[in-house]
C-alpha positions, 0 to 999 in steps of 0.5 A: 661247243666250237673247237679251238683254233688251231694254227694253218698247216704252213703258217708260222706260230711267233710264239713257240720256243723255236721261234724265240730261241731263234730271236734270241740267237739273232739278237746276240749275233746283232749285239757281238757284231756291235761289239766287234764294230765298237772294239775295233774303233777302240783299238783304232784310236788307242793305237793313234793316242799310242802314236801320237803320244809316242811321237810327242814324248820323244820329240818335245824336247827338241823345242827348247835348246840350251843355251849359256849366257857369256859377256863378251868386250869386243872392243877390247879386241880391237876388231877392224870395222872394215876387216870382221871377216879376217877376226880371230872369232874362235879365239874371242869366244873361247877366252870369254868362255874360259871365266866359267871354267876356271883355270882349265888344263891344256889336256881338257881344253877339247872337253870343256869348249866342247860342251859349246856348239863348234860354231860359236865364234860364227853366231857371234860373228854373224851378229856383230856384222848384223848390229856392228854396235857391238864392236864397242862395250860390253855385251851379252850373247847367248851360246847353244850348248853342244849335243851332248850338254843339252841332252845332260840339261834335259835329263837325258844323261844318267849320272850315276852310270859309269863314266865311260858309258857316258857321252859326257865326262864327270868333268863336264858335269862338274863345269855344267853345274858350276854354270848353272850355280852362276844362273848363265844357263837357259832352256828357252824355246828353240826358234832355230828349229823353225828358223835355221837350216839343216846342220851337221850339228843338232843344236843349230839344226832346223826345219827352214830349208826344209819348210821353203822346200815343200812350199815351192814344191806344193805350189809348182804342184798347185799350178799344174795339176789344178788347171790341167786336173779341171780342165781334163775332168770338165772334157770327160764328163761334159764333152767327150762322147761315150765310146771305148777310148773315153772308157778306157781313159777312165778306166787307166784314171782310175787305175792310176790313183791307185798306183804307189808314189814310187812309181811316180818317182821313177818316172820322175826319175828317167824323164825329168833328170834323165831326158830333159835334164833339169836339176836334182834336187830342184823343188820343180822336179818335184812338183812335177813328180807331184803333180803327176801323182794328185792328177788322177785323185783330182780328176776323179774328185771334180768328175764327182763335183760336177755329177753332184750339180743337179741336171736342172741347172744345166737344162736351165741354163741351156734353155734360156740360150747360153751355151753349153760354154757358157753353162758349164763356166758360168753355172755348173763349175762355180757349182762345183768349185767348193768340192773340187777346192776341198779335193785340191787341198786334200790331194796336196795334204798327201803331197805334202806327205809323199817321201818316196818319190822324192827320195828317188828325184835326190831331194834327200841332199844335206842343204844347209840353205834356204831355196830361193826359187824353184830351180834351188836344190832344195829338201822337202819336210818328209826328207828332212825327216828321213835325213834326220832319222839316218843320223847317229846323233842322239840330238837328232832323234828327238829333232826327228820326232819334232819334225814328224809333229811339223809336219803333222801339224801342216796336214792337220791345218790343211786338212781343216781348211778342206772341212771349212771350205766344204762345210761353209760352201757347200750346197745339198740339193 
């Protein structure tokens, strides 16, 4: 009878307890690994809803403006056509103001005209001089309401506090209640937050100055980080000779990439207005900034595109006679032009989104125009919204939280245009 078989000294028995303990072990050190990975992602996009929605609840507000509603019969006043600037404007407005007060008291004249923005008389003036019809008959023009009576329409005021921790007076209610009673009070979407430039005061203040700003500071960047990033990238990868100096040039790209934006601003700060004396403020400086600070990404990303172009579409192209020119310009660059595209775009995304540099090039001026060119002192969106968020008034926090999502909205686009470009153009060899 044949003995039974027994297991080789040195092999493995797969079954015993050992080994399934030790499967077991590895097994569940593979599932709390899963775990962490999972919880880690779930932790991440909380904290992002958590953000965004933060953001979105603060800053919704400011997309609507209160505004009131007042008949106004110029032709009354008897206003010179040719004299509109010299007109008692205030003086105009505050008497076509004064039916929805009543009979008001010389001691609360400066309470009830300020639940009016302060420059009321200038928007009514500003549009009669647009549309000098108005001088004859009656028209209806539409008011912003000051700070504190849009936050009162928007639920931002408790009345049942005491008054004096309020910001508006129980008088002040009482006249906002009798206007919205007579159906002269409005919430509609706040344009001006897109059309008008920075003011002191938060119902006129808008985003325009700032958005013209970033625009002609993006472009300056896009004109000379785009040719100067190619054309360092193409003598790098395609025709400098491998030697210490070309290792250490990469080597400071590389390293350069990683440098903070503020060391940029400095830079910006003693050669551009310090030596060559250009203008704070100006949207050139900025670019300038920029583009110093996108050069290293840009580089590295068209290095990385033109690698990507396999090596038989350059032997092919030499080895019909074009020139190594002629190979790079007419068959490995357009090649590679989707990715280098999708990086340019991205590298601006970040631009677009860069504060401190500007805050040292003085881009965070109060401007209260739109810049006309490059050389204009201009702000920048990421500055608006650290101005915005310096200021005491209340109205200007919710603007704050607007801004952030307008700016957000613009790297959101940008960065989906960069997916388009890649997804539509791009070749897998």
């Amino acid at each position: 009878m044949a003995a039974p078989a027994s297991t080789p000294i040195g092999a493995i028995d797969w079954q015993s307890k050992e080994m399934a303990a030790r499967r077991k072990s590895r097994y569940a050190a593979e599932s709390r690994l899963k775990a962490y990975g999972l919880t880690a992602i779930v932790l991440a996009l909380g904290f992002l809803v958590f953000l965004i929605g933060s953001i979105t609840y603060t800053g919704y507000r400011a997309f609507t403006q209160t505004m009131v509603s007042v008949e106004i019969d110029l032709s009354a006043a008897k206003i010179d056509q040719n004299k509109l600037m010299e007109a008692n404007w205030r003086g105009i407005v505050r008497d076509a103001l004064r039916v929805y007060g009543g009979d008001i008291p010389r001691r609360d004249e400066k309470a009830y005209f300020g639940m009016f923005t302060d420059q009321a008389a200038y928007l009514i003036r500003d549009q009669v001089i647009a549309d000098p019809a108005r001088l004859t008959g009656t028209h209806t023009y539409t008011i912003p309401m000051s700070d504190p009576a849009d936050q009162l329409a928007k639920g931002q005021v408790d009345r049942d506090i005491p008054e004096n921790q309020r910001r508006i007076s129980d008088k002040q209610i009482a006249w906002y209640d009798a206007m919205v009673a007579r159906n002269v009070v409005s919430t509609p979407f706040n344009w001006g937050l897109f059309f008008n430039s920075d003011s002191r005061f938060p119902e006129l203040a808008g985003l325009a100055g700032a958005i013209s700003g970033s625009f002609w500071m993006l472009l300056v960047t896009l004109v000379i980080s785009l040719p100067m990033g190619i054309a360092a990238a193409i003598y790098l990868e395609e025709f400098a000779p491998k030697n210490r100096w070309t290792d250490l040039i990469e080597v400071n790209i590389n390293n350069l990439a990683a440098v903070p934006s503020i060391i940029f601003g400095l830079l910006g700060l003693a050669v551009f207005l310090g030596w060559f004396g250009l203008p704070r403020s100006a949207p050139l400086v900025g670019g300038l900034v920029l583009s110093l600070m996108t050069l290293p990404t840009l580089i590295i990303t068209t290095r990385n595109s033109l690698k990507s172009v396999p090596s038989s579409i350059r032997e092919a192209a030499l080895g019909v006679g074009a020139s190594k020119h002629e190979a790079i310009f007419h068959h490995i660059l357009p090649l590679a032009m989707p990715a280098v595209m999708t990086g340019t775009i991205i590298s601006l995304a970040r631009a677009l989104g860069e504060t401190a540099p500007l805050l040292l090039i003085g881009m965070n001026a109060f401007i209260t125009s739109e810049p006309g060119g490059v050389m204009d002192a201009a702000t920048a969106l990421p500055t608006q919204i650290y101005i915005w968020a310096d200021s005491p008034e209340r109205g200007f926090v919710a603007r704050t939280s607007a801004a952030i999502l307008v700016l957000l909205g613009f790297l959101i686009v940008m960065n989906g245009i960069a997916i388009y470009l890649r997804q539509r153009f791009e070749r897998r060899w």
